[in-house]
N, CA, C and O atoms as CSV, one atom per row, in Angstrom:
chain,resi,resn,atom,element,x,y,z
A,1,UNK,N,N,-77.967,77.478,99.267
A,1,UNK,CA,C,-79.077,76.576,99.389
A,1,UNK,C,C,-78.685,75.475,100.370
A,1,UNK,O,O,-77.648,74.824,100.240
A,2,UNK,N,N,-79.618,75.289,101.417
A,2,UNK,CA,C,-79.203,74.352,102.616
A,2,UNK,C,C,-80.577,73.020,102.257
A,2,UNK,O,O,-81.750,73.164,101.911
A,3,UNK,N,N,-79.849,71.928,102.504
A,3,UNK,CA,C,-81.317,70.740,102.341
A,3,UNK,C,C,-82.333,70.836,103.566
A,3,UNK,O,O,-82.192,70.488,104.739
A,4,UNK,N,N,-83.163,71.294,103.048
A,4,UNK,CA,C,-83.958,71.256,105.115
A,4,UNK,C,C,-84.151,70.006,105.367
A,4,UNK,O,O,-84.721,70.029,106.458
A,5,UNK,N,N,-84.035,68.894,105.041
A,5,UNK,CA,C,-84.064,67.109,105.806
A,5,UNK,C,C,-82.594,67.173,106.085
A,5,UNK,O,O,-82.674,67.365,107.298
A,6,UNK,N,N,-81.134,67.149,105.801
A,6,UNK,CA,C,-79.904,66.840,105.896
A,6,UNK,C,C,-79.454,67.266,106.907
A,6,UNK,O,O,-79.609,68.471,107.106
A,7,UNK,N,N,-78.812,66.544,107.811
A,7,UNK,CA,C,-77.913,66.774,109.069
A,7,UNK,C,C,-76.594,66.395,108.709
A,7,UNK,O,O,-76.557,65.298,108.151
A,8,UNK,N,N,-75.214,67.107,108.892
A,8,UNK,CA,C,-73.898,66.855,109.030
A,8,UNK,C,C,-73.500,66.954,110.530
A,8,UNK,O,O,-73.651,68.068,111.031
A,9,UNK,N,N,-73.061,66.055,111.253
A,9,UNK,CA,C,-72.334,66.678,112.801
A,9,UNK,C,C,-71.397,66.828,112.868
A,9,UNK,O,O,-70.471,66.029,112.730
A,10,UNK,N,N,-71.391,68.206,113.165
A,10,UNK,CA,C,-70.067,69.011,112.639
A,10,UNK,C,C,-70.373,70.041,113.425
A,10,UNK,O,O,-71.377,70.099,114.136
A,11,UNK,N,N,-69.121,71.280,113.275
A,11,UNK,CA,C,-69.702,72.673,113.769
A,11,UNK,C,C,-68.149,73.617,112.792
A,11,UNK,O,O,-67.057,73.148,112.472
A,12,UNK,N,N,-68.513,74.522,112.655
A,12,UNK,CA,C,-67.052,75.374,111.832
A,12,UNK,C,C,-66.507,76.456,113.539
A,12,UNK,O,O,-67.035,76.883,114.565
A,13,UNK,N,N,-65.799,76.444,113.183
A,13,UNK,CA,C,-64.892,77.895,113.696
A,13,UNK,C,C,-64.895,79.210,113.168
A,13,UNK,O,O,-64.591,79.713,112.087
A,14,UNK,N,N,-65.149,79.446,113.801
A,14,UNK,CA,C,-65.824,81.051,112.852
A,14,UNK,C,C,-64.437,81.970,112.991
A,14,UNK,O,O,-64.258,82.980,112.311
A,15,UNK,N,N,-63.699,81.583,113.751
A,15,UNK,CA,C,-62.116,82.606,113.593
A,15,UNK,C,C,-60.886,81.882,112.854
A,15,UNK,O,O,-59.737,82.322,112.830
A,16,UNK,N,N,-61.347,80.652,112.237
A,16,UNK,CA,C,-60.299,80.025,111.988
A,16,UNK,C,C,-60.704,79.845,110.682
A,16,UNK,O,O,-60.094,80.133,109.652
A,17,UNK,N,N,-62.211,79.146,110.876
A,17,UNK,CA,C,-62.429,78.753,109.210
A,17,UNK,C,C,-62.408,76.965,109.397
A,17,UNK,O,O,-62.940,76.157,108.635
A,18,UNK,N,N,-61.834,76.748,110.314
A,18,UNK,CA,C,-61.651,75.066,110.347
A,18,UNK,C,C,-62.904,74.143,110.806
A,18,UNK,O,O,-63.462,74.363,111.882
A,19,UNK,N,N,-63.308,73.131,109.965
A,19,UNK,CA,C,-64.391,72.691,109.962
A,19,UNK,C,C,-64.027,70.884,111.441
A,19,UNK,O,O,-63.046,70.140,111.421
A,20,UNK,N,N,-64.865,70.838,112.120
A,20,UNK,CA,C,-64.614,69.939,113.118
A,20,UNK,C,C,-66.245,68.715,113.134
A,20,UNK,O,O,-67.408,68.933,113.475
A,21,UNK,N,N,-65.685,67.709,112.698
A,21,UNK,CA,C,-66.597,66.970,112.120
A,21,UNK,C,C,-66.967,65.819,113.526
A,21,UNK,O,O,-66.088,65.713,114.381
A,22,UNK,N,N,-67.792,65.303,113.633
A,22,UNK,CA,C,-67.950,64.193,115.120
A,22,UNK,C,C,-69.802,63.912,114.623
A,22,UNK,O,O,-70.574,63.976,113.666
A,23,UNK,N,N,-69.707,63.541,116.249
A,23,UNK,CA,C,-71.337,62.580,116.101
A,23,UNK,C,C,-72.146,63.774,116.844
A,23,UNK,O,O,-71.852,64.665,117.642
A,24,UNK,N,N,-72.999,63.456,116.356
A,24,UNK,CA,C,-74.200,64.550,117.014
A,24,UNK,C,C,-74.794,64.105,118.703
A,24,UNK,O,O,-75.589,64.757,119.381
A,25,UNK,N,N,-74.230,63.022,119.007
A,25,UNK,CA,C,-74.863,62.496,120.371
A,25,UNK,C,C,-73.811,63.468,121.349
A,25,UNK,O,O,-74.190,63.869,122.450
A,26,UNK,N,N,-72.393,63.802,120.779
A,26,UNK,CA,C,-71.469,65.097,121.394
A,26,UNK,C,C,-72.371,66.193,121.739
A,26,UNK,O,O,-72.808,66.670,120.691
A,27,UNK,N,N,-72.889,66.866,122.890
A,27,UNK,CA,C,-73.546,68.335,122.809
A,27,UNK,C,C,-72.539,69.383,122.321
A,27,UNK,O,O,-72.880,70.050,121.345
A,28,UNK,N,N,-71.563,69.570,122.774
A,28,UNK,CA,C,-70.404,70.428,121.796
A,28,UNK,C,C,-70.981,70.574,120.388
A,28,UNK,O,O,-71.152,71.722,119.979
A,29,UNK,N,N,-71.305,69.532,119.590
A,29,UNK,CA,C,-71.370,69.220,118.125
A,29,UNK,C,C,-73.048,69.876,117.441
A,29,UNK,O,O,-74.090,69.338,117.814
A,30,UNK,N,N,-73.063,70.672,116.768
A,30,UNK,CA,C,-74.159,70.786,116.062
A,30,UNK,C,C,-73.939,70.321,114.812
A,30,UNK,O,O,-73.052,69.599,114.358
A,31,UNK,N,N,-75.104,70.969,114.208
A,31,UNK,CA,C,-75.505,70.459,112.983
A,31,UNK,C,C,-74.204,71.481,111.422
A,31,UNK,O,O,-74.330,72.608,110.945
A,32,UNK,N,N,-73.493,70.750,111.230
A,32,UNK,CA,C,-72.455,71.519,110.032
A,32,UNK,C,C,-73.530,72.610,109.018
A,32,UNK,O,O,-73.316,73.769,108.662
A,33,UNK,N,N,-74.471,71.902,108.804
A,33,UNK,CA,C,-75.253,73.184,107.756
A,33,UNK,C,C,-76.073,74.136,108.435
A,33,UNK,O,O,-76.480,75.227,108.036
A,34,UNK,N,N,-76.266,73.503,109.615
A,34,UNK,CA,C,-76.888,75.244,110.402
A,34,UNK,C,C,-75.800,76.007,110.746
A,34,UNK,O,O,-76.122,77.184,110.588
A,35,UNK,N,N,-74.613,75.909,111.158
A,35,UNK,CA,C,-73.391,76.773,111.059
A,35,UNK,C,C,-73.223,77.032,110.090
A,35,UNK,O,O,-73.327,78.258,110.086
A,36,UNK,N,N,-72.907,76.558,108.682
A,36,UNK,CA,C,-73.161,77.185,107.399
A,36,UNK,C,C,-74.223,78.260,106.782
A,36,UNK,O,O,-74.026,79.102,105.905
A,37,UNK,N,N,-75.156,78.029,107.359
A,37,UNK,CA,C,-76.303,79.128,107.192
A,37,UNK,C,C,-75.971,80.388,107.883
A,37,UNK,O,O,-75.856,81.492,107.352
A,38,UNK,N,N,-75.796,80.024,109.425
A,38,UNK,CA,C,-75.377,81.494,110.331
A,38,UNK,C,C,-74.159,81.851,109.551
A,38,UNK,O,O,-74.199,83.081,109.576
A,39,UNK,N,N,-73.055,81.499,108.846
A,39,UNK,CA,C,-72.035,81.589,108.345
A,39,UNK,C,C,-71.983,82.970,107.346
A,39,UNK,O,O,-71.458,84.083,107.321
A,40,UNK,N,N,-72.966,82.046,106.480
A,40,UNK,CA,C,-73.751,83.065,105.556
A,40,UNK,C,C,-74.364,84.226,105.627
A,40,UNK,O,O,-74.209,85.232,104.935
A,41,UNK,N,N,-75.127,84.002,106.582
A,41,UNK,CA,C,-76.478,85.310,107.012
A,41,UNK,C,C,-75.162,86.396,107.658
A,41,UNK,O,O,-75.082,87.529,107.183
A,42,UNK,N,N,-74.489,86.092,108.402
A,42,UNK,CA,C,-73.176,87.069,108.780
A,42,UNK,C,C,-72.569,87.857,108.077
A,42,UNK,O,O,-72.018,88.875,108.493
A,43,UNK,N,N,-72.603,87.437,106.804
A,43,UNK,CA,C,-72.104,88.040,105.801
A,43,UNK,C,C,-73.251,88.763,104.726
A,43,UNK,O,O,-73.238,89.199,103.574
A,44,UNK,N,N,-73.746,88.686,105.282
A,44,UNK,CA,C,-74.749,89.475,104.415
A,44,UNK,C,C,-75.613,88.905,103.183
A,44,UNK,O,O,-76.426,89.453,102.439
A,45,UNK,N,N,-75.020,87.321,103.276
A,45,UNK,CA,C,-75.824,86.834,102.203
A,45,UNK,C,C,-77.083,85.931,101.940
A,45,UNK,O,O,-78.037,86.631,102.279
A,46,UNK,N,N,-77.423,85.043,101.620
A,46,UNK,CA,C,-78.938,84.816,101.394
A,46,UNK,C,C,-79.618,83.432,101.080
A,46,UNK,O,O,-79.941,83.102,99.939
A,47,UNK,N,N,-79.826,82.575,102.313
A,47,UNK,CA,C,-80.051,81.150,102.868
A,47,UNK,C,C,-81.544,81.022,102.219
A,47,UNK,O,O,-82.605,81.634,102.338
A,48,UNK,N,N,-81.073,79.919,101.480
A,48,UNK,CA,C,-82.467,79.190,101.002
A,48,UNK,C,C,-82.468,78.035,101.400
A,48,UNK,O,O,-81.378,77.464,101.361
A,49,UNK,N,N,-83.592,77.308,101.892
A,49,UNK,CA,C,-83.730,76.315,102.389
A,49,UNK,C,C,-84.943,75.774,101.254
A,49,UNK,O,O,-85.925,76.386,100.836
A,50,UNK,N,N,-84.353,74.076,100.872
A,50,UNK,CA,C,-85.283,73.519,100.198
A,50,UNK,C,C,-85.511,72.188,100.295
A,50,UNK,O,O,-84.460,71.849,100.839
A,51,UNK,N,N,-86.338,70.869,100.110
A,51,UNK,CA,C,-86.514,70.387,100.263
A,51,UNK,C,C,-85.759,69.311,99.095
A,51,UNK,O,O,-85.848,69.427,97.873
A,52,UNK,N,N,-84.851,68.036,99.997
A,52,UNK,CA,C,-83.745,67.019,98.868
A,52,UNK,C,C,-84.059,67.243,97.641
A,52,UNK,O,O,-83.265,67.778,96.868
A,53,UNK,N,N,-85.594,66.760,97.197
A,53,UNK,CA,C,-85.657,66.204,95.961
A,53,UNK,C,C,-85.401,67.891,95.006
A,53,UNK,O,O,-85.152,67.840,93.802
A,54,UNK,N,N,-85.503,69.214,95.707
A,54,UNK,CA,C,-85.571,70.510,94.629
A,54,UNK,C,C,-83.558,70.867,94.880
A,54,UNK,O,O,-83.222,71.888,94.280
A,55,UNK,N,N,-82.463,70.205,95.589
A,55,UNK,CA,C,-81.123,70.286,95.957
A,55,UNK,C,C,-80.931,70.222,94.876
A,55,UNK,O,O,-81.445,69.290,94.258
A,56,UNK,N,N,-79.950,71.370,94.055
A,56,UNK,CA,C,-79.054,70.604,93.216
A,56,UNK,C,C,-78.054,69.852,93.206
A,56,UNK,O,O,-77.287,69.847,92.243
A,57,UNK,N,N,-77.871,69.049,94.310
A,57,UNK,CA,C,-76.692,68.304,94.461
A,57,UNK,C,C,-77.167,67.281,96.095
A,57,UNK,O,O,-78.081,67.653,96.830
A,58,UNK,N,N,-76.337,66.037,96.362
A,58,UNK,CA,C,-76.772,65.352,97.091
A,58,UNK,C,C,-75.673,65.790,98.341
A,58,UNK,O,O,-75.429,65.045,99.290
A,59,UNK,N,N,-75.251,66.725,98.208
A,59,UNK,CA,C,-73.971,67.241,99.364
A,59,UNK,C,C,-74.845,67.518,100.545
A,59,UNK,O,O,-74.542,67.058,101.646
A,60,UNK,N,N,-75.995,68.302,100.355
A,60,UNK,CA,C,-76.813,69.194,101.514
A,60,UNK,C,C,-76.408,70.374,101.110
A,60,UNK,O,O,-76.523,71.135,102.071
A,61,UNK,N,N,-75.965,70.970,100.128
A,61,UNK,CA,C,-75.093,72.525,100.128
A,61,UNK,C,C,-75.060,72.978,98.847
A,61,UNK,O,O,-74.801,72.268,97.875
A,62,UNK,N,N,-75.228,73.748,98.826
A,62,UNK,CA,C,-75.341,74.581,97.332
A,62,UNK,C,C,-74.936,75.731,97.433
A,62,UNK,O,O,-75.295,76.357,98.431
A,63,UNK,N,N,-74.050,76.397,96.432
A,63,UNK,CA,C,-74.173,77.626,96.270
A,63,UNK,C,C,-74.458,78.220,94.787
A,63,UNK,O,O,-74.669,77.436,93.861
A,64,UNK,N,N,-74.461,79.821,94.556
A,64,UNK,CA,C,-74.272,80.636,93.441
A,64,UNK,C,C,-73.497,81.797,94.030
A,64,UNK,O,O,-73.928,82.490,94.951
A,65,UNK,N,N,-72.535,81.933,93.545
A,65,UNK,CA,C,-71.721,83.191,93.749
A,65,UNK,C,C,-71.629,83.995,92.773
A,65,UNK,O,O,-71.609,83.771,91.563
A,66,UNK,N,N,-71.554,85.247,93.537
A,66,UNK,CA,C,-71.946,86.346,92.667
A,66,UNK,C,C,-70.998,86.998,91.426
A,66,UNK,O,O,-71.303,87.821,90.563
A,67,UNK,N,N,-69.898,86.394,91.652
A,67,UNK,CA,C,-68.439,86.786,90.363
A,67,UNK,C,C,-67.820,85.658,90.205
A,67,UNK,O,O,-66.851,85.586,89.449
């Protein structure tokens, strides 16, 4: 579950795993939870997008894992 209002500026490494955090005025820099989403969908799993007040948590990020 991704917050659809929440921005992190950030971007991950997709061969490393290492998360690289900065300001969004950087073009290098996107948004940390839209890389989290493509992150996801890569793997085969399953992006919900909802609005703050339905988040269970004030992170921007949610999960349920399956085991």
């Amino acid at each position: 579950m991704i917050d659809a209002y929440r921005q992190i500026a950030g971007q991950i490494d997709y061969e490393s795993g290492d998360i690289k955090l900065d300001e969004l005025v950087n073009p290098d820099i996107d948004d940390l939870l839209d890389d989290l989403g493509e992150l996801v969908l890569k793997t085969k799993g399953e992006v919900i997008i909802l609005p703050s007040e339905r988040m269970p948590t004030n992170t921007g990020a949610a999960a349920i894992f399956r085991y």
